[in-house]
Backbone as CSV, one residue per row, in Angstrom:
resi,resn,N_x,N_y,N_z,CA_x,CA_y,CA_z,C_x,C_y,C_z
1,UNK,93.001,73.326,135.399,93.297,73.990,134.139,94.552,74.855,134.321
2,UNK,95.594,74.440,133.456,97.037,75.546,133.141,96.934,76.795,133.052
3,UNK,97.795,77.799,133.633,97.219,79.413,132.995,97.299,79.591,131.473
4,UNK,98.263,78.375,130.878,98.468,78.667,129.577,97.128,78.332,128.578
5,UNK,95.969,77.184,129.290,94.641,76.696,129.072,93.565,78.398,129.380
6,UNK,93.610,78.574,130.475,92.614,79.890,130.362,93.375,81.361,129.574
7,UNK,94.598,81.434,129.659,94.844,82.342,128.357,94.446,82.203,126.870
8,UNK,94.899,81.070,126.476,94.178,80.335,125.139,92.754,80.629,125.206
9,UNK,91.996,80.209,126.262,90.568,80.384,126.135,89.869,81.952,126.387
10,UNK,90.555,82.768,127.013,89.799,84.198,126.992,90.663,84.770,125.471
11,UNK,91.316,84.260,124.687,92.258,85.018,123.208,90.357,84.350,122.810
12,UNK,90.182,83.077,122.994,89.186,82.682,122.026,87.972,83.754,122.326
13,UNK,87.670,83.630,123.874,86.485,84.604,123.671,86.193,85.930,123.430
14,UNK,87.527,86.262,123.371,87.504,88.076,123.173,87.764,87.816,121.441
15,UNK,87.474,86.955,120.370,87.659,86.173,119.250,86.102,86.216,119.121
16,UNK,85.562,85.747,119.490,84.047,85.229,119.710,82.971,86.799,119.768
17,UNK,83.646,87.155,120.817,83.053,88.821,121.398,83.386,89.365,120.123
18,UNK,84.528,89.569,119.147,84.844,90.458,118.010,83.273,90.326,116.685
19,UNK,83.577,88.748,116.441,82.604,88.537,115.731,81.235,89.119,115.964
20,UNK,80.714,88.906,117.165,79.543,88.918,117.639,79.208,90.615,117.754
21,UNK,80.077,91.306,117.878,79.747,92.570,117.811,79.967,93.086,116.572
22,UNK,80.430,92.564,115.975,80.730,93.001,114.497,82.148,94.306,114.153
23,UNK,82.610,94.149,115.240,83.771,95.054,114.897,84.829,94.266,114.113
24,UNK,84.776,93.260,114.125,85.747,92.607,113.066,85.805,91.043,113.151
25,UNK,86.894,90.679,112.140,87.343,88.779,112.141,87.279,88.304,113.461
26,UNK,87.628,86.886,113.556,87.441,86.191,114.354,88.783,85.606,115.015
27,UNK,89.356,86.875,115.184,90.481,86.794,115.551,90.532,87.825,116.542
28,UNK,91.443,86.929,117.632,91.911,87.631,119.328,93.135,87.567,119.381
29,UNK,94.093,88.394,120.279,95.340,87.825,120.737,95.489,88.394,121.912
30,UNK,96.322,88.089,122.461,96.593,88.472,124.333,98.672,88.301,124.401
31,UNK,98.938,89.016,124.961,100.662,89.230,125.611,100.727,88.649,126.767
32,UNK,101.355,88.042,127.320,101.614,87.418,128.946,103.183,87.928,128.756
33,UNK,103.166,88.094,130.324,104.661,88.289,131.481,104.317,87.843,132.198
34,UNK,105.165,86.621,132.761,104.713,86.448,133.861,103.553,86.107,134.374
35,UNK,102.827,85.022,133.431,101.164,84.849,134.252,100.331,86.450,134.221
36,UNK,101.020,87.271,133.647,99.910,88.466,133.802,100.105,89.186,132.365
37,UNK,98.374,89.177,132.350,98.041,89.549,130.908,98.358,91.082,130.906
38,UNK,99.236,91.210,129.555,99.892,92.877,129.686,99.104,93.671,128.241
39,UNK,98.446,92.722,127.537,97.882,93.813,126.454,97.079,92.750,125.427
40,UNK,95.652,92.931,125.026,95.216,92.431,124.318,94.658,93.012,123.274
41,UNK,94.389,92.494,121.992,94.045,92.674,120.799,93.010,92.072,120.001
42,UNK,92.045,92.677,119.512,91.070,91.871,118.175,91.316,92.409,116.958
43,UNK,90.704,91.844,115.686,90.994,92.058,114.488,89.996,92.948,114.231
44,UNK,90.653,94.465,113.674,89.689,95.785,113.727,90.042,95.840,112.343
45,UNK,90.417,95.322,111.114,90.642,95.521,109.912,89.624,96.300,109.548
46,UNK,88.115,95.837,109.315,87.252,96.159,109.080,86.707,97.564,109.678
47,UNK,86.835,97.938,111.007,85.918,98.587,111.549,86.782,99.663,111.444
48,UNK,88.607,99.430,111.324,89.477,100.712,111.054,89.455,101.098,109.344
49,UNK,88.925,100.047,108.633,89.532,100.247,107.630,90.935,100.092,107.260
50,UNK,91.759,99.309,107.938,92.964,99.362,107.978,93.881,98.004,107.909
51,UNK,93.811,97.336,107.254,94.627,96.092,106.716,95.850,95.818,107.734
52,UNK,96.100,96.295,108.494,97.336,96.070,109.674,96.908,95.589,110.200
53,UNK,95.136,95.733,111.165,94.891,95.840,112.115,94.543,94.753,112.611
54,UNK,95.590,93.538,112.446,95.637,92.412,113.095,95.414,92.297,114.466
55,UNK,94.819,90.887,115.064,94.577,91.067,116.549,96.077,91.208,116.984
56,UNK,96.778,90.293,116.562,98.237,90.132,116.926,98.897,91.592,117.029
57,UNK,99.073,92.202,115.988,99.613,93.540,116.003,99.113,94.319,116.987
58,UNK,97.783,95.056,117.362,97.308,95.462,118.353,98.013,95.037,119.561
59,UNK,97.808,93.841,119.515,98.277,93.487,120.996,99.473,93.372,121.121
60,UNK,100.189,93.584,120.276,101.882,93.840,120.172,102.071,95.356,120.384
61,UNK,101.138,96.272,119.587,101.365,97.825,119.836,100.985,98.333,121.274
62,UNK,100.098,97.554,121.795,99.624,97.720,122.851,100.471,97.653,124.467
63,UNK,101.464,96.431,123.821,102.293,95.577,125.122,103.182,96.441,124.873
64,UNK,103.938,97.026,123.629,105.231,97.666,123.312,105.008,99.241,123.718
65,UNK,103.581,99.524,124.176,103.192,101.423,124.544,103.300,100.912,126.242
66,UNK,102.713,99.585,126.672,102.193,99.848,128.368,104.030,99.454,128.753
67,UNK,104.645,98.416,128.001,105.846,98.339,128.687,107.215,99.170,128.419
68,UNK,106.695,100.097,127.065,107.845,101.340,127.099,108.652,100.715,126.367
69,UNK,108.627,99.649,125.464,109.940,99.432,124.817,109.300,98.438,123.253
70,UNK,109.884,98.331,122.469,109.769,97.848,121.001,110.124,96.936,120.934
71,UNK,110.877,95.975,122.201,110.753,94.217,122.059,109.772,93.586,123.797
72,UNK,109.590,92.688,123.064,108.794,91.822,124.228,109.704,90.804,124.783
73,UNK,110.721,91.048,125.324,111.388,89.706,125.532,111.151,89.088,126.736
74,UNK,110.684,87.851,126.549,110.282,87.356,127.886,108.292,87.313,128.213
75,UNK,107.837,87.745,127.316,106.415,87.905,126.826,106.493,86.635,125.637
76,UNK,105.052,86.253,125.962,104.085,85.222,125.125,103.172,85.950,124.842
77,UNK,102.515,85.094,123.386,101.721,85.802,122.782,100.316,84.055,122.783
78,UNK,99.300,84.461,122.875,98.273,83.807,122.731,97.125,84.355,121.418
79,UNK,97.382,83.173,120.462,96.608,83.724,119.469,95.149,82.955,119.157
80,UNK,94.264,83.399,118.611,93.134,82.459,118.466,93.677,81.923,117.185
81,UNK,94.249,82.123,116.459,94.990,81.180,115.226,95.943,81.472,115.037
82,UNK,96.254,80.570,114.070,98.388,80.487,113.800,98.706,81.798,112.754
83,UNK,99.542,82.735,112.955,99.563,83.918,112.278,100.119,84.023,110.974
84,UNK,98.963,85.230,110.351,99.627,85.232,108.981,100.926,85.699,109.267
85,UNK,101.479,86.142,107.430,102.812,86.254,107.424,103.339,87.732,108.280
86,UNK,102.179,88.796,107.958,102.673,89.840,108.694,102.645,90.106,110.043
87,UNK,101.236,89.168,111.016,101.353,88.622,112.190,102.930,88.291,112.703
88,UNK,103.021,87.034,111.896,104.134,86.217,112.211,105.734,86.848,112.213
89,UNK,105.894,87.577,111.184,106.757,88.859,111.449,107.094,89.630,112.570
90,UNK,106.113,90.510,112.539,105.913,91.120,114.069,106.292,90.738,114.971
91,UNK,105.945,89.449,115.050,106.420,88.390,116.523,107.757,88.112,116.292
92,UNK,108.533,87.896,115.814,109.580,87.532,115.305,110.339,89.001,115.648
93,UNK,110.217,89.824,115.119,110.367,91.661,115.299,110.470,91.967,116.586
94,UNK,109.185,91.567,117.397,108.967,91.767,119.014,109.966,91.120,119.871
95,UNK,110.562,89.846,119.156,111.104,88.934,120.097,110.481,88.356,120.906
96,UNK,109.047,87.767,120.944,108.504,87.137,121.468,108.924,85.713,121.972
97,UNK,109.000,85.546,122.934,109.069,84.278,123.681,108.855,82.850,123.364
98,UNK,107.430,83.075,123.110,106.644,81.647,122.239,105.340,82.386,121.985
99,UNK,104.829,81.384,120.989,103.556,81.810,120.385,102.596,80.490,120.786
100,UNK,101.422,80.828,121.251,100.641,79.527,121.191,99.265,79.666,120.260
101,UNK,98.588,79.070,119.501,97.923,79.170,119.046,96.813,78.415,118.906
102,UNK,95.697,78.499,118.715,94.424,77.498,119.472,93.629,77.064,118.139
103,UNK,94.438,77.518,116.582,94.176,76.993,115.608,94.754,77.067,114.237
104,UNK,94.888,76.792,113.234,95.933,76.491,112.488,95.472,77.433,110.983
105,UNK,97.041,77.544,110.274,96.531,78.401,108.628,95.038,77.521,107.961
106,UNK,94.537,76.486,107.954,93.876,75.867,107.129,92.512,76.080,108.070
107,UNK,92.315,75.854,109.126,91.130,76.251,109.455,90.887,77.653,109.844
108,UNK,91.640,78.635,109.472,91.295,80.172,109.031,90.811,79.856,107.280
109,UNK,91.696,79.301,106.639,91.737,79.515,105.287,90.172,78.478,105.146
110,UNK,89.708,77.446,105.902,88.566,77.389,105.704,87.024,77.937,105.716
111,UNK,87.195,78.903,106.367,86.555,80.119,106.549,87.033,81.443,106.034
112,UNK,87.475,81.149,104.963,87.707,82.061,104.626,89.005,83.362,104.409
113,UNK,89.773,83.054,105.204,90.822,83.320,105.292,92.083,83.011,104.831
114,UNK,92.691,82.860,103.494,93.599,82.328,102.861,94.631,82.924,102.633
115,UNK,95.874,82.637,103.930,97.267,83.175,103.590,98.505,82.842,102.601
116,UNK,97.800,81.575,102.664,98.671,79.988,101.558,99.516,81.018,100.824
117,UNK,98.870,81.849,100.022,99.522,82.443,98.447,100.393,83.344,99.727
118,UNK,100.241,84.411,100.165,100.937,84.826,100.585,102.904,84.700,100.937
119,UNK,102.099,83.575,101.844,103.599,82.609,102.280,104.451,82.065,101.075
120,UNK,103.626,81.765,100.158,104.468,81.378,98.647,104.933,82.078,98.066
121,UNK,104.526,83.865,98.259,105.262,84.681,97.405,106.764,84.731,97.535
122,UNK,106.837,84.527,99.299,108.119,84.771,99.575,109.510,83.998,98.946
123,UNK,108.699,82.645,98.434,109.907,81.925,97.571,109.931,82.003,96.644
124,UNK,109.625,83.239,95.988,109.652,83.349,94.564,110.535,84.286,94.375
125,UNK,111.404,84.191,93.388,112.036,85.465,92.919,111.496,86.712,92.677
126,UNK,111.782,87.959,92.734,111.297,89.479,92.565,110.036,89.255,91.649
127,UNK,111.160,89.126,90.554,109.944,89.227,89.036,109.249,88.374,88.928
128,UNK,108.676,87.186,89.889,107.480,86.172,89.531,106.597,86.170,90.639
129,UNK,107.091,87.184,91.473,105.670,87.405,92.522,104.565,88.144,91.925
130,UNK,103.235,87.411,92.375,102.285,88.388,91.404,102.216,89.694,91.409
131,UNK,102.298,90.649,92.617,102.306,91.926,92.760,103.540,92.032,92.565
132,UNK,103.771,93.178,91.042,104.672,93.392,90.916,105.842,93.941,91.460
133,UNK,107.051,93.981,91.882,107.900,94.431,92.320,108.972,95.098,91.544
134,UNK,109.569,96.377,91.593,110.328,97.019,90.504,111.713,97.211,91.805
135,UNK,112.555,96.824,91.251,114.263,97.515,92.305,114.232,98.722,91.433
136,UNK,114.811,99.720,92.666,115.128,100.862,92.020,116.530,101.368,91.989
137,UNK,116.635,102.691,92.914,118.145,103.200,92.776,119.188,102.843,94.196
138,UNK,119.356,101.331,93.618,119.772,100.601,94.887,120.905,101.592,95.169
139,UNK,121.951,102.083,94.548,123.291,102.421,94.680,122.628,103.675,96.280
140,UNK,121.776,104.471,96.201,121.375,105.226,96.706,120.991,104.780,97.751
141,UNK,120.471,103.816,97.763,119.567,102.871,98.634,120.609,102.540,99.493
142,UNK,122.159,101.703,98.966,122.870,101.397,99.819,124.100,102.575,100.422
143,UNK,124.127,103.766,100.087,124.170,104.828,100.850,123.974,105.119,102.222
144,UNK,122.016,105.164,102.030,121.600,105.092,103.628,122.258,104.272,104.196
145,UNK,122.424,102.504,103.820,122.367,101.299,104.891,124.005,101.651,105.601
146,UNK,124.854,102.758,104.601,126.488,102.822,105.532,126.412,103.587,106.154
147,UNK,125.299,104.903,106.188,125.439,106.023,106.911,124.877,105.365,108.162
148,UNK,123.946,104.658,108.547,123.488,103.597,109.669,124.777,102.809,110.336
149,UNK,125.559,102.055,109.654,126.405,101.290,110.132,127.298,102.353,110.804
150,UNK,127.623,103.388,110.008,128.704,104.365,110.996,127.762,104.958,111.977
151,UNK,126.806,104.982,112.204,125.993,105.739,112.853,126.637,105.121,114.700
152,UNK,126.945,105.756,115.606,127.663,105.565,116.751,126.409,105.466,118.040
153,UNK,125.315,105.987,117.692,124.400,106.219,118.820,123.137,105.882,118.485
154,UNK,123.155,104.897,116.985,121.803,104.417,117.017,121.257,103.583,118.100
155,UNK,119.845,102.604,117.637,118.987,101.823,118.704,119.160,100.405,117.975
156,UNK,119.784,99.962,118.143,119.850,98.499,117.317,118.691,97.778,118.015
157,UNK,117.794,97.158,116.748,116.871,96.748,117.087,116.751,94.998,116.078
């Protein structure tokens, strides 16, 4: 068995363990460097009350506190399924390496889990996404984004 086979399989059982204790979905994730697991995560939505609290994210906040920095580069992520949109973000954000995943949007969304609409909002124009969206005082808005660009000692991220 590959290390990339028993990583996949302990994301599933710490997936399995979530359910079974009832702290949340049925969702795990795990960080690798290097063959060594640096931070793992379950889905605590429920038990935080907190709609972030993706397994993925956890285990992204987790890898980004033990390794001191706000990208993962060179880190894999092992998910028990293929990530929603704000999952999938994150990773993208982190600079993650590769993502592997041990199951797909449709068999979450068969149980229950349906990101489908989500992912569709994004191709919609402002005003035809269902949650409404209002632009405001962009002129102001694009203010900040020059005082950033001159900014000499930011953290480009």
């Amino acid at each position: 068995m590959t290390n990339q086979q028993l990583f996949i399989r302990k994301a599933l059982k710490l997936a399995l363990e979530n359910v079974q204790t009832g702290k949340g979905g049925p969702f795990a994730a795990l960080i690798v460097k290097g063959n060594n697991i640096i931070a793992s995560g379950t889905s605590l939505v429920t038990s935080l009350n907190d709609p972030t609290a993706h397994a993925e994210i956890i285990a992204i906040r987790e890898a980004c506190k033990i390794l001191g920095t706000f990208q993962l580069r060179g880190c894999e992520i092992y998910s028990s399924c293929e990530p929603c949109p704000m999952c999938l973000g994150a990773m993208y954000w982190a600079r993650l390496a590769k993502i592997f995943i041990a199951s797909i949007m449709q068999d979450a969304a068969n149980a229950g889990f349906d990101d489908a609409f989500i992912y569709s909002e994004f191709s919609k124009k402002i005003s035809e996404r269902k949650m409404p969206m209002v632009l405001m005082p962009q002129n102001e808005a694009l203010e900040v984004f020059k005082e950033w660009k001159k900014k000499g000692d930011k953290v480009k991220y």
